[in-house]
Every structure is written in C-alpha cells, then in structure tokens.
ROPAMAR-248362 format. One record per residue: residue in one letter; x negated, y, z of N, C-alpha, C, O in turn. Coordinates in steps of 0.02 Angstrom, whole numbers, padded with zeros to 5 digits, always signed. Example, Ala and Ser with C-alpha at 12.3 -4.5 7.8 and 13.67 -1.06 7.14 Angstrom:
A-00660-00284+00390-00615-00225+00390-00660-00165+00390-00712-00166+00423 S-00642-00112+00354-00684-00053+00357-00645+00002+00394-00670+00057+00402 
END
This chain:
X-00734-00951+00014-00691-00919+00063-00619-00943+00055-00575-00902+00038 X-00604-01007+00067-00515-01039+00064-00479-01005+00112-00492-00981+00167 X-00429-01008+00075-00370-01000+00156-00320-01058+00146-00260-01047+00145 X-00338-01101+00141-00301-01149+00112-00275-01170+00215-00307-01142+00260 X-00234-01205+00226-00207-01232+00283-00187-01173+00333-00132-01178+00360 X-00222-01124+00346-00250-01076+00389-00174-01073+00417-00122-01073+00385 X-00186-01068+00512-00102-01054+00536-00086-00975+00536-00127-00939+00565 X-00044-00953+00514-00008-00900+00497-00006-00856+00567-00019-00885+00620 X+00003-00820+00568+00022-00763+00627+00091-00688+00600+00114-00641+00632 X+00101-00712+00526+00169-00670+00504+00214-00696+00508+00207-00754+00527 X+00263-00680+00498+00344-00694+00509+00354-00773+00425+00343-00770+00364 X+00371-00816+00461+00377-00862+00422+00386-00859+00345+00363-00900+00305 X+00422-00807+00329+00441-00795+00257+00387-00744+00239+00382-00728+00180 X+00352-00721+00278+00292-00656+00220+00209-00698+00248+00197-00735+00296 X+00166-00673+00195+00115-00691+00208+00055-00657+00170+00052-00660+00109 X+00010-00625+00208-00051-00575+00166-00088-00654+00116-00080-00713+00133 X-00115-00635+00070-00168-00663+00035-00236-00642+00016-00248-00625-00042 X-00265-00643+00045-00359-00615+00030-00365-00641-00064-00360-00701-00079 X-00375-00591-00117-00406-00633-00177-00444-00618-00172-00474-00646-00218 X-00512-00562-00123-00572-00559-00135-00590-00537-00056-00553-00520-00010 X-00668-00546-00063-00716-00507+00027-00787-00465-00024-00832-00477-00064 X-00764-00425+00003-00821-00378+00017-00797-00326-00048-00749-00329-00087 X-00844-00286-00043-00834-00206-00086-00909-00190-00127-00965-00200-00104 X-00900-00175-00162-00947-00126-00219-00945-00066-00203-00998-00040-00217 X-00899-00020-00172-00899+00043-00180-00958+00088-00115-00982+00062-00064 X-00968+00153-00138-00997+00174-00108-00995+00231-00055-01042+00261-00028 X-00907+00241-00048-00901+00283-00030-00932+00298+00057-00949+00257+00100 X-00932+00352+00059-00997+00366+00103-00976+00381+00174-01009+00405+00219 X-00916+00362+00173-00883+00366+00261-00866+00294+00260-00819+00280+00297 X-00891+00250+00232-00860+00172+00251-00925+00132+00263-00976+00138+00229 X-00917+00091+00314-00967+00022+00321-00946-00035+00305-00982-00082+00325 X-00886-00053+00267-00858-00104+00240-00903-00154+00198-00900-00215+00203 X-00946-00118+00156-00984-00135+00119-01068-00168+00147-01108-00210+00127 X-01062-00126+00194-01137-00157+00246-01125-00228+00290-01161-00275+00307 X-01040-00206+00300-01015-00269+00354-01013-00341+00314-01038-00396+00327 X-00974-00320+00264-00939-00352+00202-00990-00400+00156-00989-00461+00158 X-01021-00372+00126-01085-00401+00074-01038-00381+00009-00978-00371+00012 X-01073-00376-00040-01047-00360-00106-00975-00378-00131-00951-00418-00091 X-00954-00372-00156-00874-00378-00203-00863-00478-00201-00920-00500-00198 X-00836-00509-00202-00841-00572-00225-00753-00601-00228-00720-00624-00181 X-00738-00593-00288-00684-00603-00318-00667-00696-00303-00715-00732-00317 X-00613-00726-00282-00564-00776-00265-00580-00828-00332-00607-00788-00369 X-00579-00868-00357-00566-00913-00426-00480-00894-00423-00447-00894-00371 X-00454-00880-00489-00402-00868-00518-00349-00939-00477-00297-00931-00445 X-00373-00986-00489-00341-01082-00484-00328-01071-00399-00274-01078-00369 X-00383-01054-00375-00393-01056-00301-00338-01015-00283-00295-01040-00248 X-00329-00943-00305-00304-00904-00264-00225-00919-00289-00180-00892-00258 X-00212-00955-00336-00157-00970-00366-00122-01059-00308-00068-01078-00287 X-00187-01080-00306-00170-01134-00253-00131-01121-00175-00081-01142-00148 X-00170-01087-00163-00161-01056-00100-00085-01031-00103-00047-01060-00065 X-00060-00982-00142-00010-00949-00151+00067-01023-00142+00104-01035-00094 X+00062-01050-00200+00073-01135-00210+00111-01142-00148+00171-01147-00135 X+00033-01142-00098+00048-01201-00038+00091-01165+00000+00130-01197+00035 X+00093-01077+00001+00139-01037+00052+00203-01033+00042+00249-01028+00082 X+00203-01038-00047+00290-01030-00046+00311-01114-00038+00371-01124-00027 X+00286-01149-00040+00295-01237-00031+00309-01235+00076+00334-01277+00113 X+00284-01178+00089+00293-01182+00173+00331-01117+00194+00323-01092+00250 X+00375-01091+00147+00429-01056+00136+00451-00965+00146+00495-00925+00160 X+00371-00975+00123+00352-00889+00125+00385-00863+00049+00377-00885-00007 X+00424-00809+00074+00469-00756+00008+00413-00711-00024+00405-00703-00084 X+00374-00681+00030+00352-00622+00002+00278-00637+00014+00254-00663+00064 X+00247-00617-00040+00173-00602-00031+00148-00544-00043+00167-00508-00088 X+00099-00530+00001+00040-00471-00006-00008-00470-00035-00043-00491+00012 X-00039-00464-00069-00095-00471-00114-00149-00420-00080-00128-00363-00073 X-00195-00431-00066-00245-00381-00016-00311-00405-00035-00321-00465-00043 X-00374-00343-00044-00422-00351-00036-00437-00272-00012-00400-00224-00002 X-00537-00285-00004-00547-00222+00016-00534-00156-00047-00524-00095-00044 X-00541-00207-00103-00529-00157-00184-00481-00206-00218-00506-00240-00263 X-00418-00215-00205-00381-00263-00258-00388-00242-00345-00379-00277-00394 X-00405-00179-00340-00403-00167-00425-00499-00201-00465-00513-00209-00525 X-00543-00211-00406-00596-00216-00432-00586-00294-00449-00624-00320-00489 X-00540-00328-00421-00529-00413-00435-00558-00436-00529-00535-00410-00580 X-00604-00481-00527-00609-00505-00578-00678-00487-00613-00723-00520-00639 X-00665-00415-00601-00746-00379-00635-00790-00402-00618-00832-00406-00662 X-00816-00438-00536-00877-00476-00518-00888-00535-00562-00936-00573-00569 X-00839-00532-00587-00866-00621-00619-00870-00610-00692-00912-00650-00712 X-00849-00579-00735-00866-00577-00808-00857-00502-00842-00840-00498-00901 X-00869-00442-00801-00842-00385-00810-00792-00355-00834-00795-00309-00875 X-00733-00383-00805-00661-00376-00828-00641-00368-00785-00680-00378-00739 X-00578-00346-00767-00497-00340-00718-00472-00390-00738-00462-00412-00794 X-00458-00417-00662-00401-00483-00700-00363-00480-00658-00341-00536-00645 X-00336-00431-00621-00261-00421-00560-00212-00423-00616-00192-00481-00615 X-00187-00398-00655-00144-00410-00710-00135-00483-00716-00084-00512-00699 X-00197-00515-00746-00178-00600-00785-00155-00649-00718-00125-00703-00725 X-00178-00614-00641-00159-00655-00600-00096-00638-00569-00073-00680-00529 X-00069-00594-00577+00001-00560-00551+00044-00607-00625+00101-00627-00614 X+00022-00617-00673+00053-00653-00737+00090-00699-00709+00151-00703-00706 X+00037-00746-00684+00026-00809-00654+00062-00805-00584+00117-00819-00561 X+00026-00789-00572+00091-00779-00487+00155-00785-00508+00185-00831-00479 X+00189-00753-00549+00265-00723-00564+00294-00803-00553+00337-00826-00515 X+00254-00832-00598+00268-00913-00613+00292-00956-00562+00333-01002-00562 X+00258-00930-00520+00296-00988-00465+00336-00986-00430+00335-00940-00389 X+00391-01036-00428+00456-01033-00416+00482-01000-00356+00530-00961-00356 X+00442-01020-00296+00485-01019-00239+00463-00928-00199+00487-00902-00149 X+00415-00904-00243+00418-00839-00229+00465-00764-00250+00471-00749-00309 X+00492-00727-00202+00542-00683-00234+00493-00611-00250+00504-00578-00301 X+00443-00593-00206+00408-00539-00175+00356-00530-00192+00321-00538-00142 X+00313-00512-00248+00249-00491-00237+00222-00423-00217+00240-00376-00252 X+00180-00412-00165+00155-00334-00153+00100-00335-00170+00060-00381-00177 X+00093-00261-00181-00007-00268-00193-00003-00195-00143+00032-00145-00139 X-00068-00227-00108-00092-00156-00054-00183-00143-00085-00217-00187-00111 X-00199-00095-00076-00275-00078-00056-00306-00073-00124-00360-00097-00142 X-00246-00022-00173-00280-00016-00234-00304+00034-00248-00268+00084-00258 X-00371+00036-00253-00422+00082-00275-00389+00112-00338-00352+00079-00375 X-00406+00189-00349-00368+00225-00400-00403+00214-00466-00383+00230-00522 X-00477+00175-00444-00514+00152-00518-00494+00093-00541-00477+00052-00499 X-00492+00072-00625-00472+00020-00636-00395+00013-00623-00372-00043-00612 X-00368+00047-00624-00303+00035-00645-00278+00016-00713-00225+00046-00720 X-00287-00006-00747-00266-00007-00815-00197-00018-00844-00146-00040-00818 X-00209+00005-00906-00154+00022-00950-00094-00058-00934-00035-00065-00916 X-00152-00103-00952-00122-00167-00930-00098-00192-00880-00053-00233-00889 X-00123-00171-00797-00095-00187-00752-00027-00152-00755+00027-00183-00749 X-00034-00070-00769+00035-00041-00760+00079-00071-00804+00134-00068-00776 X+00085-00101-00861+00123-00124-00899+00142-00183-00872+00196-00210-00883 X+00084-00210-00825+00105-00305-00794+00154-00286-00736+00200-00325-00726 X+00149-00222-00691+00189-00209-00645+00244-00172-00653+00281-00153-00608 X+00251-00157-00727+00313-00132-00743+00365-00184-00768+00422-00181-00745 X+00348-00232-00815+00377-00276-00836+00406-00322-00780+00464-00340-00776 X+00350-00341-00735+00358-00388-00688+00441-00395-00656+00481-00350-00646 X+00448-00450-00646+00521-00472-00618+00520-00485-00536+00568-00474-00499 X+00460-00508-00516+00458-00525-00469+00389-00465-00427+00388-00452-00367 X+00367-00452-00450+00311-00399-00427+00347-00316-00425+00365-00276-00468 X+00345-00317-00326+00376-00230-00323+00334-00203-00341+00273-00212-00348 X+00403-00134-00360+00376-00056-00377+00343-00028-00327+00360+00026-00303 X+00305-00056-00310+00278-00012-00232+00204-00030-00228+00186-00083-00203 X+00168+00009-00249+00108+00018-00236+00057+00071-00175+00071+00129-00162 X+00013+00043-00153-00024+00068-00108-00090+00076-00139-00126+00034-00164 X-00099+00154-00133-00166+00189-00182-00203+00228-00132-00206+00289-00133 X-00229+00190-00089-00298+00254-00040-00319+00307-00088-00365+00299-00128 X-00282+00364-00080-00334+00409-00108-00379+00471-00089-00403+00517-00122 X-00379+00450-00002-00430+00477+00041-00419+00565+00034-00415+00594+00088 X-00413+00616-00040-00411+00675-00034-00396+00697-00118-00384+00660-00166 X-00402+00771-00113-00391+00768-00202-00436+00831-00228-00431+00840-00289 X-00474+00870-00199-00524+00920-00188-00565+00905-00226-00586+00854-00200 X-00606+00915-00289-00657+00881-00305-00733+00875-00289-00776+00837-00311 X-00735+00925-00243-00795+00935-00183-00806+00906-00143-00863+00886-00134 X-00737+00885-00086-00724+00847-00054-00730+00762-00078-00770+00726-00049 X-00685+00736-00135-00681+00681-00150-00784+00656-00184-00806+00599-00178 X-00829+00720-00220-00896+00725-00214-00915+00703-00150-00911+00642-00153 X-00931+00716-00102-00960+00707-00042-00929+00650-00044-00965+00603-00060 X-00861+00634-00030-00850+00555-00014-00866+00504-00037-00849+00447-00023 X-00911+00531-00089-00919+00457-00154-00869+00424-00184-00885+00368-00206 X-00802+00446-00193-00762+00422-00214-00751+00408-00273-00701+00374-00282 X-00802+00433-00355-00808+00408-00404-00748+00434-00445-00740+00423-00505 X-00708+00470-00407-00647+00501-00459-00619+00563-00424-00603+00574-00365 X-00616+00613-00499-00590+00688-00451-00519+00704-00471-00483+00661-00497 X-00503+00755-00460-00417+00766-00469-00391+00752-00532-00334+00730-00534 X-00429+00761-00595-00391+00771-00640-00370+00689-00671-00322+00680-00708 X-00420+00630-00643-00398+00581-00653-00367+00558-00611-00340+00506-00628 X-00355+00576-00556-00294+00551-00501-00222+00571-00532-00177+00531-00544 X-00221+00664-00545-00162+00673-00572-00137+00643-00620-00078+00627-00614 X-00175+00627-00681-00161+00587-00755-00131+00519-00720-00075+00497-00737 X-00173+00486-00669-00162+00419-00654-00085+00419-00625-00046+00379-00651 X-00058+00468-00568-00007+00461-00543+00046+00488-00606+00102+00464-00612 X+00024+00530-00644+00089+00550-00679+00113+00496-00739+00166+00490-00768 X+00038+00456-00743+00072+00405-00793+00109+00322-00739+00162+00292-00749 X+00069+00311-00698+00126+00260-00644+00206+00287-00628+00251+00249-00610 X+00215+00369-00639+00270+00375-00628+00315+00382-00681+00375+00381-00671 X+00289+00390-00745+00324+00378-00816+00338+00315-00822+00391+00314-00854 X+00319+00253-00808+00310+00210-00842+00350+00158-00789+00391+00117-00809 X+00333+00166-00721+00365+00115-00658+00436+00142-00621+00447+00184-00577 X+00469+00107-00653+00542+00111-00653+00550+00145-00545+00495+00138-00519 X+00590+00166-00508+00615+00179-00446+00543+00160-00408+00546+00125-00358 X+00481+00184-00432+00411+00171-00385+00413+00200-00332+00426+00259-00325 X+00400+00161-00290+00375+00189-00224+00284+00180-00238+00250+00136-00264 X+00266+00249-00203+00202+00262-00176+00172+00275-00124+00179+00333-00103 X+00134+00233-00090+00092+00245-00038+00028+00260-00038-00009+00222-00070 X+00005+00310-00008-00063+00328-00001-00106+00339+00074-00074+00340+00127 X-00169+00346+00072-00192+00358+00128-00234+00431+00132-00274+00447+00088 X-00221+00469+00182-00273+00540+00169-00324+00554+00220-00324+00527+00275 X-00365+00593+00203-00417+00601+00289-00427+00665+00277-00444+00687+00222 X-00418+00696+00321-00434+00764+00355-00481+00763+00389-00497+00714+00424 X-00525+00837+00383-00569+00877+00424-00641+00812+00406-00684+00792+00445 X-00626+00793+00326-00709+00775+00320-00753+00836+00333-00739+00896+00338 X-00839+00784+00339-00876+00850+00339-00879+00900+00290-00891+00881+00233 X-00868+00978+00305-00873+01013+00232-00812+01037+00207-00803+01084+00168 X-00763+00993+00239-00689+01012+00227-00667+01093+00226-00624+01095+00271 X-00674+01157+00200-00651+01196+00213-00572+01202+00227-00537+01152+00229 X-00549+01262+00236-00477+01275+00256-00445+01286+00180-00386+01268+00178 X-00464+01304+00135-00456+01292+00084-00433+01244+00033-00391+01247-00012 X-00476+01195+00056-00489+01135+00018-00424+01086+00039-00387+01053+00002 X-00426+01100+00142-00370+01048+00160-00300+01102+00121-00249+01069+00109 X-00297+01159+00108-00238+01193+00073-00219+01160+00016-00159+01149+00011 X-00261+01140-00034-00283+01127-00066-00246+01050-00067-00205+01034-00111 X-00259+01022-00031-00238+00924-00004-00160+00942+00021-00110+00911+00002 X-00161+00996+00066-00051+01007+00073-00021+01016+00021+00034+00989+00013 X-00048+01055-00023-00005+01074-00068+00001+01033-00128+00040+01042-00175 X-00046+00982-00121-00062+00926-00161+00003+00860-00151+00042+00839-00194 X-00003+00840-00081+00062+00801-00047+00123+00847-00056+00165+00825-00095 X+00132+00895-00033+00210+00919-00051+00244+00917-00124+00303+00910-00140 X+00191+00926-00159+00195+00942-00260+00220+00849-00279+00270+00835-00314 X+00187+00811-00257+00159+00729-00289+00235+00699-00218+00260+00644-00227 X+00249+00726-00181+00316+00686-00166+00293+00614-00134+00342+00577-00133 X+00248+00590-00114+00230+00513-00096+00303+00497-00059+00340+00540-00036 X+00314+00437-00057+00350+00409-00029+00342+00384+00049+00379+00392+00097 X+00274+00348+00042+00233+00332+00093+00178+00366+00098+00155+00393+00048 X+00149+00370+00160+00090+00412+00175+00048+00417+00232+00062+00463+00270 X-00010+00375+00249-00040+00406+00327-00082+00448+00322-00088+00475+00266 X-00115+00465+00364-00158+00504+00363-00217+00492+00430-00192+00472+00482 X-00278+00502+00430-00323+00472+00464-00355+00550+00489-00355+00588+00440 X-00382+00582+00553-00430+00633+00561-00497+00599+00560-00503+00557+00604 X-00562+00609+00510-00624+00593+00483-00647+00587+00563-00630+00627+00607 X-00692+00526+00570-00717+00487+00625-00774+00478+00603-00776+00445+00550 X-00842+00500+00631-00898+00463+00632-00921+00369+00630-00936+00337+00680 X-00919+00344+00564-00964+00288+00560-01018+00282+00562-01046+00294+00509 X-01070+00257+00633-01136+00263+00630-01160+00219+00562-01132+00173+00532 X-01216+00249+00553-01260+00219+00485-01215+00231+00426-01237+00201+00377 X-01165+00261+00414-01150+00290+00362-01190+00348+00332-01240+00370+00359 X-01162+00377+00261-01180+00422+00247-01154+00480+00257-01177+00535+00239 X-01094+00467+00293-01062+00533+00290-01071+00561+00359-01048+00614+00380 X-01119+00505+00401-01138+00527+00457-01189+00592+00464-01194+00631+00511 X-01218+00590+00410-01278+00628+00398-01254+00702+00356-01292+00746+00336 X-01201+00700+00352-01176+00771+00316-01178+00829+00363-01170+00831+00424 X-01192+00889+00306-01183+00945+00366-01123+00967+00348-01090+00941+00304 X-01102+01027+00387-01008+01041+00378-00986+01006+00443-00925+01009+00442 X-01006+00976+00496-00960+00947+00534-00890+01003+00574-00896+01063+00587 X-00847+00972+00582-00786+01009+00584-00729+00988+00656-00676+00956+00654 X-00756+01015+00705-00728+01001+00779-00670+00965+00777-00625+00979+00738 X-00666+00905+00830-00600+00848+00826-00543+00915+00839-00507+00920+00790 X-00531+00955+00879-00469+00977+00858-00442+01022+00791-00383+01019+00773 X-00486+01059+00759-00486+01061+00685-00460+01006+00645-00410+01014+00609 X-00498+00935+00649-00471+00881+00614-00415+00845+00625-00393+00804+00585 X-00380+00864+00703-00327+00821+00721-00276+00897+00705-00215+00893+00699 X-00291+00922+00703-00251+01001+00696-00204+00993+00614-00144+00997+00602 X-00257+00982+00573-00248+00966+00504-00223+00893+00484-00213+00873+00427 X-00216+00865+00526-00194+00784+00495-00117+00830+00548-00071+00853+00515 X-00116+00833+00597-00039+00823+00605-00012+00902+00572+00032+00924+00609 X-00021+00931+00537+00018+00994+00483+00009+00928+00409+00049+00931+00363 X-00023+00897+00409-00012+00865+00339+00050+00807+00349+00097+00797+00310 X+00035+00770+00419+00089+00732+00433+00169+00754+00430+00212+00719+00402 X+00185+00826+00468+00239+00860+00488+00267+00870+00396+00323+00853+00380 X+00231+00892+00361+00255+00886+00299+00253+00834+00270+00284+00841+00217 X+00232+00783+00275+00242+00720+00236+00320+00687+00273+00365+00653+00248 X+00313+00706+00320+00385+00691+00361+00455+00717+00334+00510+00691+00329 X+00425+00785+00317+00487+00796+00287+00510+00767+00232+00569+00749+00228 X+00461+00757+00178+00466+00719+00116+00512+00640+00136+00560+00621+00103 X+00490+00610+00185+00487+00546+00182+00573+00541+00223+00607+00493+00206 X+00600+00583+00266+00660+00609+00284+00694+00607+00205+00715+00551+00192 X+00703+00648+00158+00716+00665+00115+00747+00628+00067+00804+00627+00044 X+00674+00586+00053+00676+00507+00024+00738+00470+00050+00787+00448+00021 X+00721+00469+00113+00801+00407+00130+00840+00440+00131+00891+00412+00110 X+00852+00511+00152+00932+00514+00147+00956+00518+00075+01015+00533+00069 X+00916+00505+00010+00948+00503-00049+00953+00420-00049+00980+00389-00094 X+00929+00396-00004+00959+00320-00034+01004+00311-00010+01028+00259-00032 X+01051+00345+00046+01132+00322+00058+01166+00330-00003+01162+00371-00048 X+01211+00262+00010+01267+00269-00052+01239+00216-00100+01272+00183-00140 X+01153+00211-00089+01148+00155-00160+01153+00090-00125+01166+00090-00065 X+01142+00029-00162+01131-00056-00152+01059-00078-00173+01032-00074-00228 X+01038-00100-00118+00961-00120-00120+00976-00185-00100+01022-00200-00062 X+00921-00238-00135+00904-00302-00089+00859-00280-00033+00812-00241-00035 X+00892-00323+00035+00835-00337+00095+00815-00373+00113+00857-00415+00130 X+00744-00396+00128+00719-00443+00157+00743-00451+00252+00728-00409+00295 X+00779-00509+00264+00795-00502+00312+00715-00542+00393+00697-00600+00401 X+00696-00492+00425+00637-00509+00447+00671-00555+00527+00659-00613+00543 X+00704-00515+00554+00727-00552+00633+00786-00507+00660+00802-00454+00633 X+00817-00531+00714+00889-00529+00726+00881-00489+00782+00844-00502+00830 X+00932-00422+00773+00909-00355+00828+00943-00390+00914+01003-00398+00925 X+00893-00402+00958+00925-00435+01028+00964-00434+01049+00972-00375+01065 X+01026-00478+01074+01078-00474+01090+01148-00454+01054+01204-00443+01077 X+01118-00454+00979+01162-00426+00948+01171-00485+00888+01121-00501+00856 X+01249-00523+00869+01249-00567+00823+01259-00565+00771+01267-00614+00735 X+01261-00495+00749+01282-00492+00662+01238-00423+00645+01259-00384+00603 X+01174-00411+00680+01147-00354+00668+01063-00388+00679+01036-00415+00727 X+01031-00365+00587+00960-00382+00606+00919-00316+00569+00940-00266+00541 X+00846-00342+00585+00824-00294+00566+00764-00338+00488+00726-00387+00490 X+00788-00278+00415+00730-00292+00375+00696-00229+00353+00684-00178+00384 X+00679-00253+00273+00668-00201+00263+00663-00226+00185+00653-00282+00161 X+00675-00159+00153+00675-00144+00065+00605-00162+00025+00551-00175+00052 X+00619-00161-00044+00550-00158-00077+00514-00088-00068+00464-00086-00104 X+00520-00045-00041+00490+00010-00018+00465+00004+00052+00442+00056+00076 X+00466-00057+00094+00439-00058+00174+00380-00110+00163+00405-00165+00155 X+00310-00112+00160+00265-00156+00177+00291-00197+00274+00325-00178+00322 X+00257-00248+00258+00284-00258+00339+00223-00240+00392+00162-00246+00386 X+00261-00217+00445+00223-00172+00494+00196-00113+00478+00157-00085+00516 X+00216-00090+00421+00205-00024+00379+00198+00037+00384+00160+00083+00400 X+00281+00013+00356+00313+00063+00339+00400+00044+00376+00416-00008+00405 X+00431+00087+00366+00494+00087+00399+00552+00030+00398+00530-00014+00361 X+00608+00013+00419+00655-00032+00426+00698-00016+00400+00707+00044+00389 X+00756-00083+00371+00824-00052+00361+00869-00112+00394+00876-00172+00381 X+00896-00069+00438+00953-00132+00475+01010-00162+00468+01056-00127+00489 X+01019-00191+00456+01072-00243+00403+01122-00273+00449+01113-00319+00488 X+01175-00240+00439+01246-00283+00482+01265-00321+00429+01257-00299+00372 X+01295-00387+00440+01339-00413+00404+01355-00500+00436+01318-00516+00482 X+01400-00545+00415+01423-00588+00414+01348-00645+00373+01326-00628+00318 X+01328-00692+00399+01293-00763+00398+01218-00744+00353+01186-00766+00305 X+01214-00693+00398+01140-00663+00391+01062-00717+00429+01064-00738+00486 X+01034-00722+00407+01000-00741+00449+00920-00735+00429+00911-00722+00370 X+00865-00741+00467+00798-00731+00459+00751-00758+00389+00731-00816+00388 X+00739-00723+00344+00696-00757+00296+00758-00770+00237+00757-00821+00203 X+00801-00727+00231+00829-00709+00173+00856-00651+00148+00884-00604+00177 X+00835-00665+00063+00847-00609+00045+00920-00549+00003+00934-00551-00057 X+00949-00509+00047+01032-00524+00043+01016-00451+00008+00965-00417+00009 X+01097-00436-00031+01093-00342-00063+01149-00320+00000+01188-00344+00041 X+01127-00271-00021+01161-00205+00030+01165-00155+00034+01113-00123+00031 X+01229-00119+00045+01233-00040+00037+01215-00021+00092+01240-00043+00143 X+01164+00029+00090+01124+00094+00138+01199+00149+00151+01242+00171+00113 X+01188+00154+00215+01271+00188+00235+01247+00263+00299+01282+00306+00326 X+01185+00252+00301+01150+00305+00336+01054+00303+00341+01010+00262+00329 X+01058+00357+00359+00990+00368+00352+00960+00385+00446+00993+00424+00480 X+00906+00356+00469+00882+00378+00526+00815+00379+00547+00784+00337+00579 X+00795+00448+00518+00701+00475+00522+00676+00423+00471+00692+00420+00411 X+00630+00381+00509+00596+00340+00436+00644+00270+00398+00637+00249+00341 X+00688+00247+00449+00744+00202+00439+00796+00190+00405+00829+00242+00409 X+00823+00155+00375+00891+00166+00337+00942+00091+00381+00920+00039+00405 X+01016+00118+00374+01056+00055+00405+01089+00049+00342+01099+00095+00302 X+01111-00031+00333+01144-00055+00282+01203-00114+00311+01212-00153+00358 X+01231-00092+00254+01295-00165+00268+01298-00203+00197+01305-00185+00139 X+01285-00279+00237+01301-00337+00180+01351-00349+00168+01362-00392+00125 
END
C-alpha cells in the first residue's frame, strides 16, 4: 500500500500520512474492520520514505493517521513501534510539524509518552477517540478498556506532556445508554477539561453488532444528548482560548483572508487542519506555508486573532 508520488489534495505545506489499513479491533458499532481487512502496519523505511519525499515537495506539517495509530508495529513482531518511528521522523530535516490523530487509548505506552514529550518536533496535541467512559456502556461497545484505565491514562499524559492539547471523540444515546450513564459521560467532559471534542449521536451500522443490541434509544433522545454534551464542551473550549490572549504561539500560516493584504488565516499546534479552529494572523511579509510566532490579542468562539 505506497503513497509514494500520489497528487495531494491539502494545502501545499500539510500532508496526512497512512502508516497502516485496516483494524484489529472489535468494537461493535464499527464496520471498519469488515471493510478494511485486518491491521497491516506500513514497513518503518517505507513510511519513512514517503515522509522524505513530502518534506523534499515542501510539506511543514505532517499527520500521522491510521484506523489505530497506537496498534502500529504490533502486526509485525508484537510490539509498538509509533515511538521508534516518531524517533525517526524527528530526523528529517525539512519537517517542522508532526501530528498524530486516531489514537486508540490502548497501547499507549510509557515510551510513546516519553517519545512525545521529549520530542522537538512532534506536537503536544493528541487525538484519543474515546467513544464514552461508563463501564457498561464502553462493555457493550467492545471497547477493551473501562474508566479506570482511561482516567490513569489521561492523568498520566497530563503530568508528563508539557501545554497538551487533547482531543477526543464521544457518542451518545448508544444502545442501552441510560440517562444516567450519559450523566455519567457530562460530568466526565466537564471534570477532564478536553480541549478538543466532537461528539457523534449513535447511528445504526448494518451488519454490525451493535445493530443487534437491545436498549435502542429514539434519534431525538440521542441528538437531545449529543447537543447538552456539545453546549458544555463549548463552554470549556470558549474558556480555553480566552486564556490564551496575552501569550506567543507559533502559527502555521495556511492562506491569505480575501481581499485583504496583511491578514491570513492559520492555525496553532492546538488546530488539526479542517479540525479544529483558526487563528488569524495580521502582520507585515506573511505569507502561505510559513511558520511565524505571534501574540494572540483576542479570542472569538472557537478562534483566536494574532499579530506578528
């Protein structure tokens, strides 16, 4: 599975990277795994090639993406090797940016957090689907991990990773979901502070397993409960930026706001692109696909404005 040549469709300076296709997991509201075929991890050289050829065609930032980025490596000799290849990545020159999205909360290890703490070039910003935190709920989902190792997991990423940003994903009104349970998931997001956060209302996948559950729970129940989880994650995420006025962040500068010559739009090591939110950057010989510092001078809903 190369991506070697492949024509791009992102903004010249960012670019996703596949290190693996397909999934092991079993969780029981996904067909990823039926679509997909089993786990099959990238060659280390390969996915290191590839990388090579993007910053050689003048990509800043990379994404690191699979359907399980933390399961990388274990298919081939029963190990994690997202750590030894984030090592390796750091190495090459012409990259400023590494992201990692789509990390399963298993297999995190002691070692990766230490590779993404140390790291110089690899953001504090991680993306952790963690679907719910109920341990009844996260049972039925097949999710393989219940609260008390989620909590341990987040409280030690937040000891250890210097100004982390966290993103997660949640689903409401699975089958079975009591009113309880989603109490249970609010009060869970308001306590844990995410930075980033969506949230999905539970959708029937035919030929799943979670198709076959009983508990089903009427679409306005489930859309009822994703936007009270949203309205509070909003506030959090409000919150968040207005404490970053006043500081100096680097921005990735993405494209130039229309009609306007000294005003563009990027975004921080806290914005995935197409994400998460913007920060708009006035200043003097700015231009697309660089990366400039800047003081945050206001805050607007999910946005921040800055001057270079």
């Amino acid at each position: 599975m190369p991506d070697h040549g492949r024509r791009r469709i992102t903004l010249p300076h960012v670019a996703y990277l596949k290190i693996a296709e397909g999934c092991n997991r079993s969780c029981s509201f996904c067909s990823i795994p039926r679509m997909r075929g089993p786990y099959a991890s990238k060659p280390i050289e390969q996915v290191l090639a590839e990388a090579e050829e993007l910053a050689a065609d003048g990509v800043l930032e990379l994404v690191l993406v699979a359907q399980d980025t933390t399961f990388y490596g274990l298919d081939v000799d029963g190990r994690p090797r997202l750590a030894e290849l984030l090592r390796r990545l750091e190495k090459i020159r012409k990259l400023d940016w590494i992201r990692l999205m789509y990390l399963y909360p298993m297999h995190v290890t002691d070692e990766l957090i230490e590779t993404i703490a140390d790291g110089e070039k690899i953001l504090p910003y991680l993306d952790i689907p963690l679907q719910h935190i109920s341990d009844e709920v996260l049972r039925r989902m097949r999710r393989g991990i219940g609260r008390k190792e989620t909590d341990n997991l987040l409280d030690h990423l937040r000891g250890r990773i210097d100004s982390l940003v966290l993103r997660t994903t949640l689903m409401t009104g699975f089958p079975g979901e009591t009113e309880e349970q989603f109490e249970e998931l609010l009060e869970f997001v308001r306590r844990r502070r995410f930075e980033r956060l969506g949230v999905f209302a539970f959708r029937d996948e035919p030929g799943t397993p979670s198709a076959e559950l009983d508990g089903y729970i009427p679409k306005d129940v489930r859309t009822a409960r994703r936007d009270r989880l949203m309205a509070a994650q909003q506030e959090i995420a409000f919150e968040w930026n207005a404490a970053q006025v006043g500081k100096r962040m680097d921005a990735i500068i993405d494209r130039r706001v229309p009609g306007q010559r000294h005003a563009f739009v990027g975004r921080g090591y806290a914005d995935a692109p197409e994400v998460d939110g913007r920060v708009y950057v006035t200043g003097q010989r700015l231009a697309p696909g660089k990366i400039v510092s800047c003081e945050v001078v206001a805050s607007k809903g999910y946005d921040l404005i800055a001057v270079a």
